[in-house]
FIVEX-525111 format. One record per residue: residue in one letter; x, y, z of N, C-alpha, C in turn. Coordinates in steps of 0.1 Angstrom, whole numbers, padded with zeros to 4 digits, always signed. Example, Ala and Ser with C-alpha at 12.3 -4.5 7.8 and 13.67 -1.06 7.14 Angstrom:
A+0132-0057+0078+0123-0045+0078+0132-0033+0078S+0128-0022+0071+0137-0011+0071+0129+0000+0079
END
This chain:
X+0034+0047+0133+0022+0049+0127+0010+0045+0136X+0007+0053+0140-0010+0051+0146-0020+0044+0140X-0033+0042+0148-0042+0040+0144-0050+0046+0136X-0054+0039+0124-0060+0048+0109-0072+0051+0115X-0080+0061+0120-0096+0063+0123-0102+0066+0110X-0101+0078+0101-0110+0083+0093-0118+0073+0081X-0125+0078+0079-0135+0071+0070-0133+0080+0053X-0123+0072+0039-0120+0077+0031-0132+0076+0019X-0145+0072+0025-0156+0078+0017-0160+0071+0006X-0157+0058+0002-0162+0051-0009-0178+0047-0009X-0181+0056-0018-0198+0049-0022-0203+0038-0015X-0212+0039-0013-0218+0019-0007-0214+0012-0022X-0220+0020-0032-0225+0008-0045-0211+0007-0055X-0201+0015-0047-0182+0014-0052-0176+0007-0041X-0179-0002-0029-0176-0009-0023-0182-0024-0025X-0197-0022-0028-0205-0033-0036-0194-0042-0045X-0194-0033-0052-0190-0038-0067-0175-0047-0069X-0169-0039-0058-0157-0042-0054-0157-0057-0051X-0166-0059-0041-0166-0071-0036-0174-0080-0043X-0177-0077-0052-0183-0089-0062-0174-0092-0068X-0162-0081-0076-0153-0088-0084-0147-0097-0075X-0141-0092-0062-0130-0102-0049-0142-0115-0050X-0151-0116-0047-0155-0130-0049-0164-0140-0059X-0160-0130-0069-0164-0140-0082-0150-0146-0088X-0136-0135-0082-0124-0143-0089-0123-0155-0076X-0122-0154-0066-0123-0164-0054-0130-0178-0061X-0143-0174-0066-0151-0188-0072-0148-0192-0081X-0138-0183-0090-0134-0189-0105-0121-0197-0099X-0115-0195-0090-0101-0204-0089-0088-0191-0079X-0091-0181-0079-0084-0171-0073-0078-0175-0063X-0064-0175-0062-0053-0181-0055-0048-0165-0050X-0047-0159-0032-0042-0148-0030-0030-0151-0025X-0020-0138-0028-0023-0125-0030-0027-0119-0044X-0041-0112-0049-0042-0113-0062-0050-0097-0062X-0044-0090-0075-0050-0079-0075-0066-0083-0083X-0079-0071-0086-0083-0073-0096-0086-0057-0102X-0080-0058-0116-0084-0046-0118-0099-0044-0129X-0106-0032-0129-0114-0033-0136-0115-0018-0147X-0121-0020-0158-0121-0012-0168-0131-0001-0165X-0144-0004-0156-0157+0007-0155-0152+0024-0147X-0144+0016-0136-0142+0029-0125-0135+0039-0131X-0121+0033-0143-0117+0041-0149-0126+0051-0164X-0134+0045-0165-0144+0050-0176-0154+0060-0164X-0156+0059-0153-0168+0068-0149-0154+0076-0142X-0139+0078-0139-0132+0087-0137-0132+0099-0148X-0131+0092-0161-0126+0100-0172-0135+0107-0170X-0149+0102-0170-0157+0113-0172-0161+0125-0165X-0159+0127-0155-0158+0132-0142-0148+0147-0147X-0141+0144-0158-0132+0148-0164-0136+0158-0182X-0145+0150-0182-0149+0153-0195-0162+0165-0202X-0167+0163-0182-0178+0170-0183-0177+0187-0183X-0166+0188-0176-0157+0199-0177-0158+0216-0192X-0159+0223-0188-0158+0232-0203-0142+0230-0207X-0140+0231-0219-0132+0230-0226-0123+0245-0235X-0115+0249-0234-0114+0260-0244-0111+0254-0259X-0103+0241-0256-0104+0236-0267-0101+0218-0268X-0106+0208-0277-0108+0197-0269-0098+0193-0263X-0097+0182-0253-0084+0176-0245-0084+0165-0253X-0070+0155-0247-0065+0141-0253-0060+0138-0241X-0064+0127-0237-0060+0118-0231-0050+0106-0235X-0041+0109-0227-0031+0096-0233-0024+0091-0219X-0027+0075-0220-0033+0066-0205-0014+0062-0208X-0015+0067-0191+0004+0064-0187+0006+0048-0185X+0012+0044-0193+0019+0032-0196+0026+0025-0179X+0036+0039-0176+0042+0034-0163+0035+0032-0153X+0020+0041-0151+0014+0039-0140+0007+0026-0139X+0002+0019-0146-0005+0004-0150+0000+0000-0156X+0011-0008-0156+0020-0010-0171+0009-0033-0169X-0006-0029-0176-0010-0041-0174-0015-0045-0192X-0009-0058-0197-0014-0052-0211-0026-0055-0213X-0033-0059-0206-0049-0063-0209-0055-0048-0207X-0054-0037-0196-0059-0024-0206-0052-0020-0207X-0039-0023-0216-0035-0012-0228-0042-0018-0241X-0044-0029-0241-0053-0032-0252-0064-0024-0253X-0076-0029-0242-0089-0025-0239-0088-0006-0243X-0076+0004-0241-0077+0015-0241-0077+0014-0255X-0070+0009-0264-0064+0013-0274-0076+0017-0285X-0087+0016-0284-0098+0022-0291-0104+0034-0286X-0098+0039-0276-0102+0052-0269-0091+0064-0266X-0079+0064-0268-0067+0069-0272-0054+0063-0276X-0045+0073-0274-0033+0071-0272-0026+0067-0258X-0015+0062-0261-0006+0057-0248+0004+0066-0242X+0014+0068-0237+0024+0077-0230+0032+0065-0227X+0047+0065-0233+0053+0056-0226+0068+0063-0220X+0075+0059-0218+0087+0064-0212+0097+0054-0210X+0105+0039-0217+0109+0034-0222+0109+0027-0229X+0120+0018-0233+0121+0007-0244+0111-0002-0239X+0110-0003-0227+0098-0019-0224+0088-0017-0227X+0081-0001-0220+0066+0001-0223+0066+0003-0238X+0079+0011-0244+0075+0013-0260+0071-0003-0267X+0080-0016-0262+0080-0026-0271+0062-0030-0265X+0059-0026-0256+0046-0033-0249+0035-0024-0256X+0035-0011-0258+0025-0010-0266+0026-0013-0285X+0035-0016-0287+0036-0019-0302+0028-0031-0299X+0032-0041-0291+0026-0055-0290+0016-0057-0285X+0006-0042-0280-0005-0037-0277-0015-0041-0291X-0007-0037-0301-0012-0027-0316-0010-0017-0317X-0005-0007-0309-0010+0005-0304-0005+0012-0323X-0001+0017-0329+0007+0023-0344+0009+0034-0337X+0022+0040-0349+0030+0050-0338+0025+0064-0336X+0016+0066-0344+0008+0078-0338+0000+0077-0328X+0001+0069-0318-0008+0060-0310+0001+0064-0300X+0013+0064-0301+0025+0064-0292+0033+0076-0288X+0028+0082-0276+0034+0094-0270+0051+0090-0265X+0061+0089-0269+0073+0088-0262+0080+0096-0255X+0079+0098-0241+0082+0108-0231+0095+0101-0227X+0102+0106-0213+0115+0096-0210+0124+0108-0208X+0135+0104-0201+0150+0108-0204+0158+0101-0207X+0167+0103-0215+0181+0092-0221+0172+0086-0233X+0166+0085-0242+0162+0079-0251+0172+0076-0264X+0183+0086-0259+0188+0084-0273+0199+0064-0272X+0194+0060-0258+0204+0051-0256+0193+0036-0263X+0183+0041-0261+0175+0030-0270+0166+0030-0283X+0158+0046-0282+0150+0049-0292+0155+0042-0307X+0170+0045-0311+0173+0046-0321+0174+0029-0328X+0171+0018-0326+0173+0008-0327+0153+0006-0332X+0147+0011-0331+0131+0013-0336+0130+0023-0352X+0119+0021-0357+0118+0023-0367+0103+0032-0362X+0100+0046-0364+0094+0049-0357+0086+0063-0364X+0077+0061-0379+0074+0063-0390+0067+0073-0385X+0063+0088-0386+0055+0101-0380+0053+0096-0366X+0070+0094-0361+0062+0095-0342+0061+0104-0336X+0055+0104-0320+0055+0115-0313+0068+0113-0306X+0073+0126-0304+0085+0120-0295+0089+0135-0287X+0087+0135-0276+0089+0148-0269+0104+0150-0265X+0116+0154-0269+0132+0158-0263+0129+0157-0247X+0138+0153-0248+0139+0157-0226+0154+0166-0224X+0167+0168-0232+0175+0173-0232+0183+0181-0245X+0193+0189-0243+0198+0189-0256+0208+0181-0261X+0214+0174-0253+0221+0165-0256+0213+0154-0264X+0201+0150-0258+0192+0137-0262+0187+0143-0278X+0184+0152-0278+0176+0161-0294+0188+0155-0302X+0199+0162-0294+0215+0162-0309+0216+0149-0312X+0214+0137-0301+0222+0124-0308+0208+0119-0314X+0195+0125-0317+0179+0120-0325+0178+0125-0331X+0182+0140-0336+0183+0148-0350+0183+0140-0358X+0190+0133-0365+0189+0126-0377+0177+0117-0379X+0172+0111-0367+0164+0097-0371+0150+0104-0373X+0150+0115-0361+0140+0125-0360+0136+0130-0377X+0143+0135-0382+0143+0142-0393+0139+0127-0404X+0146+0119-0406+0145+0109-0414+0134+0104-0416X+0125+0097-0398+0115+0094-0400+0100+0104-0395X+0104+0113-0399+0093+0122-0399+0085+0125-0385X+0094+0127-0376+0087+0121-0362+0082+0142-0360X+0068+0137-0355+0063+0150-0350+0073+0156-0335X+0080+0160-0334+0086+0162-0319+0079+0176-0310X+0081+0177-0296+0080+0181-0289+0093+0185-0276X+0092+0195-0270+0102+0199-0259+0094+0194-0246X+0103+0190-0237+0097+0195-0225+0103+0199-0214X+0094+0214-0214+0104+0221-0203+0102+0220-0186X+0116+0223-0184+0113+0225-0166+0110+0236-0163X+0098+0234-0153+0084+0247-0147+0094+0249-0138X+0096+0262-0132+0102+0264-0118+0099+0259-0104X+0088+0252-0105+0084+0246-0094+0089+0229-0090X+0092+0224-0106+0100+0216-0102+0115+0212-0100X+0111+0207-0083+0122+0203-0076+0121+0190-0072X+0137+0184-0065+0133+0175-0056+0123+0178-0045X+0117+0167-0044+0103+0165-0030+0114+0170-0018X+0123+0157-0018+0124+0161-0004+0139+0169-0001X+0145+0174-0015+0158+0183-0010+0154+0190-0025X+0145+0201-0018+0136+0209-0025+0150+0225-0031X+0160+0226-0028+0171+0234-0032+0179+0230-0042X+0172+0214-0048+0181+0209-0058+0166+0212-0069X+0170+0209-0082+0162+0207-0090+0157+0196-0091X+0147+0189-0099+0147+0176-0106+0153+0176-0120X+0153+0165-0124+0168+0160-0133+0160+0157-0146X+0150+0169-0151+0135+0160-0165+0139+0180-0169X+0136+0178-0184+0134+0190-0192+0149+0195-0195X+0141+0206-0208+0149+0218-0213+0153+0227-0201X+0162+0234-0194+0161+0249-0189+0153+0257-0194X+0149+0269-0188+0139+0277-0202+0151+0288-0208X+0166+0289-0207+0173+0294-0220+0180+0283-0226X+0173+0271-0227+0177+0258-0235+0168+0260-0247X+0156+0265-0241+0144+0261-0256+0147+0271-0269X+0151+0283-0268+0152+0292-0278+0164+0284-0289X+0177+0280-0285+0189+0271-0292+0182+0258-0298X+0172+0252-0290+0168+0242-0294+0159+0242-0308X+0148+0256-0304+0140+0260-0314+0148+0254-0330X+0156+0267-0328+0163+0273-0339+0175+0260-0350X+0177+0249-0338+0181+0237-0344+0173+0231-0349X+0160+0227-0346+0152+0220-0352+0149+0229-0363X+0148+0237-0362+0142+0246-0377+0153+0245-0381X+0169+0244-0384+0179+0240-0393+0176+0222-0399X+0168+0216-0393+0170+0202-0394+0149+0199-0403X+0143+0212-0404+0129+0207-0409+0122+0206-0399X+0127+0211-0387+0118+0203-0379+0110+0215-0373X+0099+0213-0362+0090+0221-0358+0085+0214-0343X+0089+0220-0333+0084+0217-0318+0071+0217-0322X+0066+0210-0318+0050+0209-0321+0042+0211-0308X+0048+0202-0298+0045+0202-0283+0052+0208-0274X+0045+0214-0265+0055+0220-0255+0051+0212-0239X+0059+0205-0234+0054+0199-0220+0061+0199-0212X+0051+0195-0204+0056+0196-0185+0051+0189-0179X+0059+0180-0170+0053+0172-0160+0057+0174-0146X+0045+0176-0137+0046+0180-0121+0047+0168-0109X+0048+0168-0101+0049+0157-0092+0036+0154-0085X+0036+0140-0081+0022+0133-0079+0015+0141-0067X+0003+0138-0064-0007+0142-0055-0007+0156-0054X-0006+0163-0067-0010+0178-0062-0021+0184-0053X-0018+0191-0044-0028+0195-0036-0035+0203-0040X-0036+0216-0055-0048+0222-0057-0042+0225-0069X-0046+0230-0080-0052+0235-0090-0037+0247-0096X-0035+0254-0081-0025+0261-0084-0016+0264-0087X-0006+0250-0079+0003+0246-0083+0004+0246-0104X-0006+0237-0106-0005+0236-0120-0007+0248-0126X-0015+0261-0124-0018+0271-0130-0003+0281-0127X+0004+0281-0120+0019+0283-0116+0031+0278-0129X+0022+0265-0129+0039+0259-0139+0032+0264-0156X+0015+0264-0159+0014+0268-0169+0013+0283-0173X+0013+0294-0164+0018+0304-0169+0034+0308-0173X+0044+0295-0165+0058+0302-0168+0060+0294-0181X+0048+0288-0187+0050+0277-0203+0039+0292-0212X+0032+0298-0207+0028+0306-0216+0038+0322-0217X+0047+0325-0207+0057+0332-0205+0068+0331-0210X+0072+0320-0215+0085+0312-0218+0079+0311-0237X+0070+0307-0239+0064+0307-0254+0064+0320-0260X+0060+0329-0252+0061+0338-0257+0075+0346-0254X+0084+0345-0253+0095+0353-0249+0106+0343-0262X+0103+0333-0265+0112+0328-0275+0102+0326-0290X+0093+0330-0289+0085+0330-0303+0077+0319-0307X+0075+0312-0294+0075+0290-0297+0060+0296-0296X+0051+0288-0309+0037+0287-0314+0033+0271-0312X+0030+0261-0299+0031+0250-0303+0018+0248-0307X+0014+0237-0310+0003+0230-0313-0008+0224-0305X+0003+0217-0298-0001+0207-0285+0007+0213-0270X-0007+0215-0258+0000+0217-0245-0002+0203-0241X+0010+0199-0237+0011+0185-0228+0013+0185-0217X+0001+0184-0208+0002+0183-0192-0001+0169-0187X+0016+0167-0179+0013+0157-0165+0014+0162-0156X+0018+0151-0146+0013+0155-0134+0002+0144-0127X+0005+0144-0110-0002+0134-0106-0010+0137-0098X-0022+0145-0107-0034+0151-0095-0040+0141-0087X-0042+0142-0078-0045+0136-0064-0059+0123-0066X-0052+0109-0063-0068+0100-0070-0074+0105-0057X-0092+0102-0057-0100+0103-0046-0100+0086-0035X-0103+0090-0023-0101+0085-0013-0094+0080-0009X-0080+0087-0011-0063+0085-0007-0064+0094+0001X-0057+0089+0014-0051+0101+0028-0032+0103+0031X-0029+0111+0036-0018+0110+0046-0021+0105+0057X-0006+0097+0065-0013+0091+0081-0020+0098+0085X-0017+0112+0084-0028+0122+0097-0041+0121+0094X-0047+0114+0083-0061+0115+0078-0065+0124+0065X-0056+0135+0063-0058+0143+0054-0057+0140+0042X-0068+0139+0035-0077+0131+0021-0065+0140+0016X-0061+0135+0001-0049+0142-0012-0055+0149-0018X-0069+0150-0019-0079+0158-0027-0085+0168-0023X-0087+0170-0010-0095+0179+0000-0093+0190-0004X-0083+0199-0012-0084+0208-0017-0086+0214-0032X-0084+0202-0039-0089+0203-0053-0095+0202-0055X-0100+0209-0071-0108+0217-0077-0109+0211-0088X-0119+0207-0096-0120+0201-0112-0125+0215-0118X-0129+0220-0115-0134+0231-0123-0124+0242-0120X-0116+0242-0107-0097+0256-0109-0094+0247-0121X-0088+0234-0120-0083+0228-0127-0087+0229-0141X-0096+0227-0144-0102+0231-0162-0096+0249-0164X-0103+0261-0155-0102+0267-0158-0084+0275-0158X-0076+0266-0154-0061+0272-0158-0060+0262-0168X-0062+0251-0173-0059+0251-0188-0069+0254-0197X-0078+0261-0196-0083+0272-0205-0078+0287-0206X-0074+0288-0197-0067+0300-0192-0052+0299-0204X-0049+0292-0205-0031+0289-0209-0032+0285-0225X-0048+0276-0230-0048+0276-0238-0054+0291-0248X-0060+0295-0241-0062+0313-0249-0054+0319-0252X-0046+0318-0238-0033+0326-0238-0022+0322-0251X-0023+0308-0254-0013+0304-0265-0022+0301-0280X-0027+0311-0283-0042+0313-0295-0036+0298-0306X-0022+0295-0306-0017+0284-0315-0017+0269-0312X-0023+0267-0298-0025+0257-0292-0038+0248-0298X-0038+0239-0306-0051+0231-0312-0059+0217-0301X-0046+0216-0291-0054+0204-0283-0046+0208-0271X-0051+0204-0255-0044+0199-0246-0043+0190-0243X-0032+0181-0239-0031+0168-0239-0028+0160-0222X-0033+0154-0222-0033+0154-0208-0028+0135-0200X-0016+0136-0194-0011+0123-0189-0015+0122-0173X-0029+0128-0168-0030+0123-0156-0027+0108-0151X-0023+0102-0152-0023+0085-0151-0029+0082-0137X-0020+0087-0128-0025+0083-0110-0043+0088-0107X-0041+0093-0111-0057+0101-0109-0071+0094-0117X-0064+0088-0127-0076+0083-0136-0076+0066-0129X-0068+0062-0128-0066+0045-0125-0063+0042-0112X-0061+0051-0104-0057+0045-0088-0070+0037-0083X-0082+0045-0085-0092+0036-0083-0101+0026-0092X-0093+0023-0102-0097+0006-0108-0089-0003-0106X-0084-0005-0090-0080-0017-0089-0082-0023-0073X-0081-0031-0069-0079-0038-0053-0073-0048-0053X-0065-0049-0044-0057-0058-0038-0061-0066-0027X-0064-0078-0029-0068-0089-0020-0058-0098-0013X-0060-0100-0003-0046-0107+0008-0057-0114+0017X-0050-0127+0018-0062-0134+0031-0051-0135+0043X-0062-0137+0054-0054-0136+0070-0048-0148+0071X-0036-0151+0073-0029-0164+0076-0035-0167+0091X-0030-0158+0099-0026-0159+0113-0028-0145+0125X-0030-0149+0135-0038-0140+0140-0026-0135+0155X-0023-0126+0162-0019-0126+0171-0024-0119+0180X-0023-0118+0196-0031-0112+0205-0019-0102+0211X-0015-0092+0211-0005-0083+0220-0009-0073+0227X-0014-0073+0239-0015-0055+0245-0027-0053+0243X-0041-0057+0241-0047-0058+0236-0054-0050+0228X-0042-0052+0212-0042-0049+0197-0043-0064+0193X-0042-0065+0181-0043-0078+0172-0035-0077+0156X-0026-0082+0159-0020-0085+0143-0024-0092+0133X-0027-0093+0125-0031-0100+0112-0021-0103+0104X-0017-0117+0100-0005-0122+0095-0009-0123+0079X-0008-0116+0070-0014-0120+0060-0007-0125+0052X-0009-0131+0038-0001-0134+0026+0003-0124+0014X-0002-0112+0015+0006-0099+0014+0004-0086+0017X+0010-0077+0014+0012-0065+0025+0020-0055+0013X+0025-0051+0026+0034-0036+0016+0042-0039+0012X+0055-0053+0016+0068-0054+0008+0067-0056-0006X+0053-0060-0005+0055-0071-0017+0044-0064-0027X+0031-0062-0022+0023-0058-0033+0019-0041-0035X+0021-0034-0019+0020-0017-0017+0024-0010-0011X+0035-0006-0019+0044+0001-0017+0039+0016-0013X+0031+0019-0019+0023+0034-0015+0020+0031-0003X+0018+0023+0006+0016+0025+0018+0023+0032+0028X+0035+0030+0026+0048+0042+0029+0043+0053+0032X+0035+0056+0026+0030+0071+0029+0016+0076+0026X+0008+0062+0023-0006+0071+0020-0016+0060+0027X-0025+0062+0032-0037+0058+0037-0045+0055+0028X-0051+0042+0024-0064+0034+0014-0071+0033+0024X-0083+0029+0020-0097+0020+0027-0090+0004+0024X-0092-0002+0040-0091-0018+0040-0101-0021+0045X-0110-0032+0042-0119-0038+0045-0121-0049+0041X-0125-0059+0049-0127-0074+0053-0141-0080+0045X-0136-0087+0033-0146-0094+0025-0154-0101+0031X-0155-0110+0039-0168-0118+0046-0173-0105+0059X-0184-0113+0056-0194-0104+0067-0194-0105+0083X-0183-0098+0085-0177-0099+0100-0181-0085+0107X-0192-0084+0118-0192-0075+0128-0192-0074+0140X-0193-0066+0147-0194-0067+0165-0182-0054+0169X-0174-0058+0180-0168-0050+0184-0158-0047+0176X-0153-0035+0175-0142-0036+0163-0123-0031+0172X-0115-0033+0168-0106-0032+0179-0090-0028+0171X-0085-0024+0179-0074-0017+0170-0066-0032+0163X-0061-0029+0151-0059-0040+0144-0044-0033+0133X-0034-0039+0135-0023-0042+0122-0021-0054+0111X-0022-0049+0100-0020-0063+0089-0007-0055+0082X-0004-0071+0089+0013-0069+0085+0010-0082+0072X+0020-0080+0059+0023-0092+0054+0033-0098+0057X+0035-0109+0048+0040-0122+0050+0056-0122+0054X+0063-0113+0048+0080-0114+0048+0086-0111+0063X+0099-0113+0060+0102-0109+0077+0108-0093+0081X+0098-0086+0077+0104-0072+0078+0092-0067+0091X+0095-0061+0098+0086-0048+0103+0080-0039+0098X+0089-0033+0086+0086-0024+0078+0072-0028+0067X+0067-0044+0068+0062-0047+0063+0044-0050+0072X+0038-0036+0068+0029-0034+0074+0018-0028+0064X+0007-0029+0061-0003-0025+0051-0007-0014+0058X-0014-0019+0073-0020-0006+0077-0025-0007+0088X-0026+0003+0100-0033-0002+0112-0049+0007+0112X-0058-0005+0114-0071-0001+0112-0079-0004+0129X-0092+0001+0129-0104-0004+0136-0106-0013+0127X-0109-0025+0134-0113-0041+0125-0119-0050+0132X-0133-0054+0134-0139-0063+0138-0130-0069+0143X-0130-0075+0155-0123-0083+0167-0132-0099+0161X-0140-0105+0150-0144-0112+0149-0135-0117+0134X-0125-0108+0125-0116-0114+0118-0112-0123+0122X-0106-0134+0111-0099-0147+0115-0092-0155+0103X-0082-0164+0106-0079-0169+0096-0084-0175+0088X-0084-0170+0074-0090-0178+0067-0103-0166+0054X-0098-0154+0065-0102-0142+0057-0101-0135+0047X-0103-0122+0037-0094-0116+0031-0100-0104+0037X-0088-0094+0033-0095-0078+0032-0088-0074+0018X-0097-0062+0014-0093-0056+0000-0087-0044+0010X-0079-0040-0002-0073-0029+0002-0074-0020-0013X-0081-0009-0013-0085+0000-0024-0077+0010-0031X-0082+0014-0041-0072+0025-0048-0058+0015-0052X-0056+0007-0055-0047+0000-0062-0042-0002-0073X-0048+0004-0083-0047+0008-0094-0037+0014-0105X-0030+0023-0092-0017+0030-0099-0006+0027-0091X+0003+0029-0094+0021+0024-0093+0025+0006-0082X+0012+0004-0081+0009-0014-0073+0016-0022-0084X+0016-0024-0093+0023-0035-0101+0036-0029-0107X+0041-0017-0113+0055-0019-0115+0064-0014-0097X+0057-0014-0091+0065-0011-0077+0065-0027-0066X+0057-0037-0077+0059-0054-0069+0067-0055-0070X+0071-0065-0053+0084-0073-0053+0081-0087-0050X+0098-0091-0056+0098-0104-0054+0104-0109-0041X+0100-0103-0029+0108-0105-0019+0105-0119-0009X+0113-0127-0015+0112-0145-0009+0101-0149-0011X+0091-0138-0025+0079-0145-0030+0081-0145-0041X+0069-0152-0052+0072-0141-0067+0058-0137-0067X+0053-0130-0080+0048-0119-0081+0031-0126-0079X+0022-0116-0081+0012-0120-0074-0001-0125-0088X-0012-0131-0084-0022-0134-0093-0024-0118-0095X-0033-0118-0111-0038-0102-0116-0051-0110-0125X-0061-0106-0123-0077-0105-0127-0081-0092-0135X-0087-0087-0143-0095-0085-0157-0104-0080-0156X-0112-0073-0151-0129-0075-0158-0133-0060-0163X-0138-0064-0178-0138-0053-0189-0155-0061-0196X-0159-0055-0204-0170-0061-0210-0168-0071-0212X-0160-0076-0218-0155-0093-0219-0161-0096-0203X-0161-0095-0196-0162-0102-0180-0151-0102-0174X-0152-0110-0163-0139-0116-0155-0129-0125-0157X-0117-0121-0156-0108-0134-0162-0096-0131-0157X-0083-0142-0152-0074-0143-0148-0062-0137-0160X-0057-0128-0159-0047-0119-0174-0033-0127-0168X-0030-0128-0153-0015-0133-0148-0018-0145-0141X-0012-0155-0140-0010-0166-0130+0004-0160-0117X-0003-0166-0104+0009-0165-0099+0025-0172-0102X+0034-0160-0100+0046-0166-0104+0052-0176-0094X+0054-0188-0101+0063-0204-0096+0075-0199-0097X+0080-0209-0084+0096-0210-0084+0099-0214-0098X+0095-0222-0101+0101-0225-0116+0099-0218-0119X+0090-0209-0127+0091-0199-0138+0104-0189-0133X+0104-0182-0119+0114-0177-0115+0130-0182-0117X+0129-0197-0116+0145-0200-0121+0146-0200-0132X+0140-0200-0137+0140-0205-0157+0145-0193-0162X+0143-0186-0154+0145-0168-0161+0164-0163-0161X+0173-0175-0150+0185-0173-0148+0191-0182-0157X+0206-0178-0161+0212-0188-0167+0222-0197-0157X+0228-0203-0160+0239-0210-0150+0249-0209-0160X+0264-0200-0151+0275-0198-0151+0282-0215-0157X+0279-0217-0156+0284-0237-0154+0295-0235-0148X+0308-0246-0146+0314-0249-0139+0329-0239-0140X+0335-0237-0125+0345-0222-0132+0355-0223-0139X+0358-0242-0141+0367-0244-0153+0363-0239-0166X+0349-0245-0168+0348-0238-0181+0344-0224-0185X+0342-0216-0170+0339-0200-0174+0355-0196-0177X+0368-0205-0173+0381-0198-0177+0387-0199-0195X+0383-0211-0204+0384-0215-0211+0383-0201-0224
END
C-alpha cells in the first residue's frame, strides 16, 4: 500500500462538527479507542434521498447489521422500520420496541430460529424453498405478510464471479413457490433483491430491476412491495488508487430506474429501500490517540491504540479521510498509523501527516459508521468505548470492555474429575 495522496472531500463545516463531537467526548471522560456516532449526518443523508421524484412513495427500513448500535435503533424507531437478518438483531429490535410490523425479517436459514418467536402480522421475506416449507405453517397461523426474494443474475461471488451467491429463490423457483402459498392463504406481497456493496452506478441496479419486472411478469406475481438493497456507494470512500466509490453515481439514474420498475409493475404500492452502508457510513468516526512514534527511512510510524485489527476492518480495502484532532501544522511527511496488536497487517492507513504529530495525539478516521462495530475485534484487546449524540446531546451508550467483564462471559469446565462424573 502506498502513500494515500488524494483529498476525499469532506465539507470544512462536516469536518468542524466532527471534531467537536471528538472533543467534547474527550472532556466528558472519553477513554480511546472510542467511536462517536451521530444521529444529524444520517438525517441530512436521508434527505439527499428524499428530494428525489418519486413514482411512488419509498420506505426506508435502517439495516440492523450495518449499525447493529441500540441507541439508534431506538432514536430510528419513530421514523421507520428496521431490517434485520437474525435471531440477535430480531431479539435487539423487539427490545428496541420496535412491534412487529416494524420488523422487516430478511436472512437465510431462518427456519432454524424464527420459529421459537411469536410473530403476530410479520414481515418476513423466504430466502429459499426449503426455508418457506419448514414456515408454512407458523407463516399461515400467525398471519405473517410474506415476501420472496429472488436472485438477480448479476448476483455472484465478488471474487469467484463463475459461482453464484448463496441468497434467493432461482427465478423457476418463484412460479412453485407462488402457487404454494396460494394453497396455504397466503400472498407474496414483496418481491426482493439484494446487490453487493459499493455499487459503482445506477446500472447495475436498473439491470437486476428489470430481470424482477421480467420475472413478475412471466409468472403472473402482482407484488405490492419492491424491496431493494444493496450497498450503494457512502460518499468520500476511495479504493487505494484514489478512486472515490461514488464517482460515478447518479441519485437521480438511481431514482429514475426505480420509477422505471415501479410503472412497469402498475401493482407495486411502495418501494422499499435497505440502503444501510450508504445512509450511515458517514455518521460515525473513530478516534485512536498516538502511543508512540518511530523514525524509519525517512517515513514515520504512528503507534496508535487502535487501527484496523481491531476497530477497521474496511480498511482492507477502502480509503477514509484521517486527520489529526489538535492543531498540528508545518511540513507534512509520509506517515503510517499502524494500531496496537502485533500484526503488520495491522495498519489504518498511510497518509501525508504533519511531521509535528506526537504522542499524546488522536486522529479521527471518517465514514465509520457502517460495518465498524459488528466487524470489532477482540484481538488481545476488548471492545472499544461508543458515544451518542442525538437531540438528547452527547453521551457515552458503551464503556470500554474490562478484562473482567470479558472473563465473566466464560464458564469454567472445573476440575476433569468432575467433568467425568
Amino acid at each position: 500500500m502506498s502513500v494515500f495522496k488524494h483529498r476525499l472531500g469532506h465539507p470544512p463545516e462536516v469536518v468542524r462538527s466532527w471534531r467537536t463531537r471528538a472533543r467534547a467526548a474527550l472532556r466528558a471522560g472519553a477513554h480511546s479507542p472510542f467511536y462517536v456516532f451521530a444521529a444529524n449526518p444520517l438525517v441530512q443523508r436521508l434527505a439527499d434521498f428524499e428530494g428525489l421524484p418519486q413514482h411512488c412513495p419509498w420506505r426506508w427500513w435502517l439495516s440492523a447489521k450495518t449499525q447493529p448500535l441500540p441507541a439508534l435503533w431506538r432514536w430510528w424507531r419513530s421514523r421507520g422500520g428496521i431490517e434485520v437478518v437474525s435471531e440477535f438483531e430480531f431479539r435487539g429490535a423487539v427490545a428496541a420496541g420496535y412491534g412487529a410490523d416494524q420488523i422487516l425479517v430478511n436472512g437465510p436459514a431462518k427456519q432454524r430460529w424464527l420459529p421459537a418467536f411469536d410473530l403476530p402480522n410479520g414481515r418476513v421475506n423466504f430466502d429459499s424453498p426449503r426455508e418457506m416449507a419448514a414456515l408454512l405453517t407458523q407463516a399461515r397461523q400467525q398471519r405473517w405478510r410474506v415476501g420472496l426474494r429472488v436472485r438477480t443474475p448479476g448476483e455472484v461471488d465478488a471474487e469467484h464471479p463463475e459461482w453464484s451467491n448463496q441468497f434467493g429463490f432461482e427465478p423457476d423457483e418463484i412460479a412453485p413457490a407462488l402457487r404454494q402459498l396460494a394453497r396455504q392463504g397466503l400472498v407474496a406481497e414483496t418481491v426482493h433483491f439484494h446487490l453487493r456493496t459499493n455499487l459503482p452506478d445506477a446500472q447495475i441496479l436498473e439491470s437486476a430491476l428489470n430481470s424482477v419486472v421480467v420475472l413478475c411478469r412471466q409468472t403472473g406475481w402482482a407484488p405490492r412491495y419492491l424491496d431493494v438493497g444493496g450497498g450503494l456507494p457512502p460518499a468520500h470512500t476511495a479504493d487505494h488508487g484514489g478512486n472515490r466509490f461514488d464517482r460515478r453515481f447518479s441519485r437521480a439514474a438511481y431514482a429514475r430506474a426505480l420509477n422505471r420498475a415501479a410503472r412497469a409493475l402498475p401493482s407495486v404500492e411502495e418501494v422499499w429501500l435497505e440502503h444501510g452502508r450508504s445512509v450511515s457510513a458517514g455518521a460515525g468516526v473513530l478516534v485512536v490517540q498516538v502511543l508512540d512514534v518511530k523514525e524509519r527511512q525517512g517515513r514515520r510510524l504512528l503507534i496508535c491504540d487502535g487501527g484496523r485489527t481491531l476497530n477497521a476492518l474496511v480498511s482492507v480495502w477502502e480509503e477514509h479521510e484521517l486527520l489529526v484532532l489538535e492543531p498540528r501544522r508545518g511540513r507534512r511527511v509520509p506517515t503510517a498509523v499502524h494500531g496496537p496488536t502485533c500484526m503488520a497487517f495491522d495498519c489504518l492507513g498511510r497518509r501525508l501527516l504533519p511531521a509535528s504529530v506526537r504522542p499524546g495525539d488522536h486522529l479521527l478516521w471518517f465514514e465509520a459508521g457502517a460495518y465498524h462495530l459488528p466487524w470489532e475485534t477482540r484481538f488481545s484487546h476488548g471492545l472499544a468505548e461508543v458515544w451518542w449524540d442525538d437531540e438528547s446531546g452527547l453521551q457515552r451508550v458503551r464503556a470500554a470492555e474490562t478484562f473482567e467483564r470479558f472473563a465473566s462471559a466464560w464458564e469454567d469446565p472445573g476440575p476433569k474429575a468432575e467433568r467425568k462424573r
